[in-house]
C-alpha positions, 0 to 999 in steps of 0.5 A, spaced: 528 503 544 530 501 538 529 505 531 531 505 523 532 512 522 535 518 518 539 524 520 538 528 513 534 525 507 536 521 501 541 518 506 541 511 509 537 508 514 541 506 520 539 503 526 539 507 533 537 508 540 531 512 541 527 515 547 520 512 547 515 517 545 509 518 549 502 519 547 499 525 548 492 529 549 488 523 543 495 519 543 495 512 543 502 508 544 503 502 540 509 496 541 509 494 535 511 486 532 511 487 526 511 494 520 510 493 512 515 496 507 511 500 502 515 504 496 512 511 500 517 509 505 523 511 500 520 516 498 520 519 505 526 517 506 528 522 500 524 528 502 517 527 498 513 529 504 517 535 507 511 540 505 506 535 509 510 534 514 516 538 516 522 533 520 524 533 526 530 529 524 532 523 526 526 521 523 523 514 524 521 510 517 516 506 516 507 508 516 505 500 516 505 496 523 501 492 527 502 491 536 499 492 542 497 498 545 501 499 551 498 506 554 492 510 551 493 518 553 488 524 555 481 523 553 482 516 549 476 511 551 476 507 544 482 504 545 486 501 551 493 497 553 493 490 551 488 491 545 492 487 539 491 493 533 493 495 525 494 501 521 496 506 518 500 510 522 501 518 519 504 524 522 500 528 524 506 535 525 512 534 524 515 526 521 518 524 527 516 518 529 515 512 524 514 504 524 520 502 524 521 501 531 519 498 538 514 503 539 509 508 536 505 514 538 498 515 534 492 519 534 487 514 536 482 517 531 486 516 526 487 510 520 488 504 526 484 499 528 483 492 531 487 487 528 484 482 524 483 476 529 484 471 523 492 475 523 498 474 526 502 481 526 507 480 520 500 478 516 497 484 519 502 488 518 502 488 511 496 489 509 494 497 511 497 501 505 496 496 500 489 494 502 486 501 503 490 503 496 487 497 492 479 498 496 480 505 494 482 505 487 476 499 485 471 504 489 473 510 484 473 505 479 466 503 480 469 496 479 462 492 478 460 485 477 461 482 468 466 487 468 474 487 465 480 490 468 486 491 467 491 491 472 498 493 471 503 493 476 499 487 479 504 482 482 506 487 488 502 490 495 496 494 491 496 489 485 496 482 489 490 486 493 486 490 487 486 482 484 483 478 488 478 484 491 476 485 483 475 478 483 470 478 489 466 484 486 465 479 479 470 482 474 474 479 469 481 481 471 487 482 467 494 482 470 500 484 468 506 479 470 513 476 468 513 469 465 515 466 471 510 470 476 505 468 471 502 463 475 502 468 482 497 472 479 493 467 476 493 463 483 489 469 485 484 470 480 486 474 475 484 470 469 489 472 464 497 474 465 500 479 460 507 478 459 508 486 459 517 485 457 515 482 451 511 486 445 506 492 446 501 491 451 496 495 449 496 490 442 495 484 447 489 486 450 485 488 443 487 481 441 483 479 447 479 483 447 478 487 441 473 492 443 477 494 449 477 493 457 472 497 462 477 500 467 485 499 468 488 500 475 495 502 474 499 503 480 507 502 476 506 506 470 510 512 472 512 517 466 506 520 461 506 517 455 507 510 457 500 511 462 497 515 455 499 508 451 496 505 456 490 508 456 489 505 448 486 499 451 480 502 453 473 501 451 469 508 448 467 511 456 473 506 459 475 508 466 482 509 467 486 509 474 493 511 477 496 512 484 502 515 481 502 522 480 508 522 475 503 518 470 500 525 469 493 523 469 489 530 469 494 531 462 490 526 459 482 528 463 483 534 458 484 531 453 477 527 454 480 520 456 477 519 463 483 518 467 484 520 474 489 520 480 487 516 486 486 521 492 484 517 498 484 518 505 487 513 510 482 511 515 478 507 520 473 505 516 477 503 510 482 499 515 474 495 518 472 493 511 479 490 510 478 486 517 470 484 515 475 482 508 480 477 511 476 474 517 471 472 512 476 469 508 476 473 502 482 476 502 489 472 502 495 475 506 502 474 501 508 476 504 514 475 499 520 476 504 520 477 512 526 481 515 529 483 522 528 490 524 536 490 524 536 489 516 530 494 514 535 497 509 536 491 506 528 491 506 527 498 504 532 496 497 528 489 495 521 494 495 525 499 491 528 495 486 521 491 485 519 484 484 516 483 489 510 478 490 506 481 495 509 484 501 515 484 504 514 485 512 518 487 518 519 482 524 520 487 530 519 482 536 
């Protein structure tokens, strides 16, 4: 089968002829159409979860993905061939095998599930991290109905997902977004885009809202004194929430700002609202670019350098 891979971390992804795995006791094997590119994709290449999951180069790249289910192994019975699936494919020994490629092996009870029937694969394909992300992180934040959230970081994967699902609980959100992106966040349902390269943000806030905002979701903000400046917008019992762990929200917790570090789980159950989501037309699909499996590199490096709007997406058959 065809595969992007790695042979020693921080290298660059190349395409290459592998064995097709097969599916073990609980196992499903996938063929996959299609594989979202998410940053954690990069951060696998360059060696952040080694001690999670020790390689076994080459390594696969890619977590996200949509198919088919081509063979279920020894004792699965939720799944089998031909059933049109989507997830969040996570190793589970060693980082071998990924989504960057023809075919994948799964636990069968792991974070998959069947594919949305209003989805074609591509669209499928972008929405398992993302989406999971997005869904966690306003459950942590206990995002509720009159509420105001700040979102910054909001015109990639999670923050085009996080906009419209805030929306969908009654809050007011606000979006961080660049002039000519503006448009993006609104047309989703954020009710005001800040311009975050131009002035303090935290001033543009309180000139809107002067006794600060409910919540921030954050999920760009990477070094701490840029999360704790941030944090300033809050009103007095305001939540604040990251998904990067280098923003250093514990750091702030002690100082009795009421920031926390996403800690979620993919799964099943989160992927099955997600799908209730899209097929009840409450959730819209932005895919910014589509790339052949040939030019995964290209893709990883669009996804690293930012600017997205939305997903960018792996077309594999």
């Amino acid at each position: 089968m065809r595969a992007i891979t790695i042979d020693a971390y921080k290298t660059l992804p190349h395409l290459q002829e592998m064995p097709r795995p097969q599916p073990g006791e609980g196992e499903i094997l996938i063929r996959l159409h299609a594989a979202g590119v998410n940053p954690m994709d990069k951060w696998a290449r360059d060696g952040a979860y080694q001690q999670f999951w020790p390689p076994e180069f080459p390594v696969v790249l890619g977590f996200d993905g949509a198919g088919v289910v081509e063979q279920a192994g020894p004792g699965v019975s939720a799944f089998r061939p031909g059933d049109d699936v989507f997830g969040q494919f996570m190793p589970q020994r060693v980082h071998h095998w990924g989504t960057y490629a023809d075919y994948v092996v799964t636990s069968a009870s792991g974070a998959v599930a069947p594919k949305p029937v209003t989805l074609d694969y591509v669209q499928a394909a972008a929405l398992p991290m993302p989406v999971q992300v997005a869904l966690a992180s306003l459950d942590a934040l206990e995002i509720g109905s009159g509420e105001t959230v700040l979102i910054v970081g909001a015109t990639g994967g999670i923050g085009t997902y996080a906009i419209q699902m805030a929306v969908q609980r009654g809050a007011r959100v606000l979006a961080t977004a660049r002039p000519e992106v503006a448009n993006y966040v609104t047309s989703l349902g954020a009710a005001q885009a800040l311009d975050y390269t131009q002035g303090d943000l935290v001033s543009a806030v309180h000139t809107l809202y002067p006794g600060g905002v409910d919540a921030v979701l954050d999920v760009a903000t990477r070094d701490p004194a840029g999360f704790e400046h941030i944090s300033q917008v809050l009103r007095a019992g305001g939540r604040l929430l990251t998904t990067i762990v280098t923003a250093e929200a514990p750091r702030l917790a002690e100082q009795g700002i009421n920031a926390a570090l996403l800690s979620w789980q993919p799964s099943a159950e989160l992927l099955g609202r997600i799908t209730r989501f899209v097929d009840a037309g409450q959730l819209k699909v932005v895919i910014d670019h589509i790339y052949p499996l040939e030019q995964a590199a290209l893709a990883l490096e669009q996804v690293e350098h930012g600017h997205v709007r939305g997903k960018v997406v792996l077309s594999i058959v």
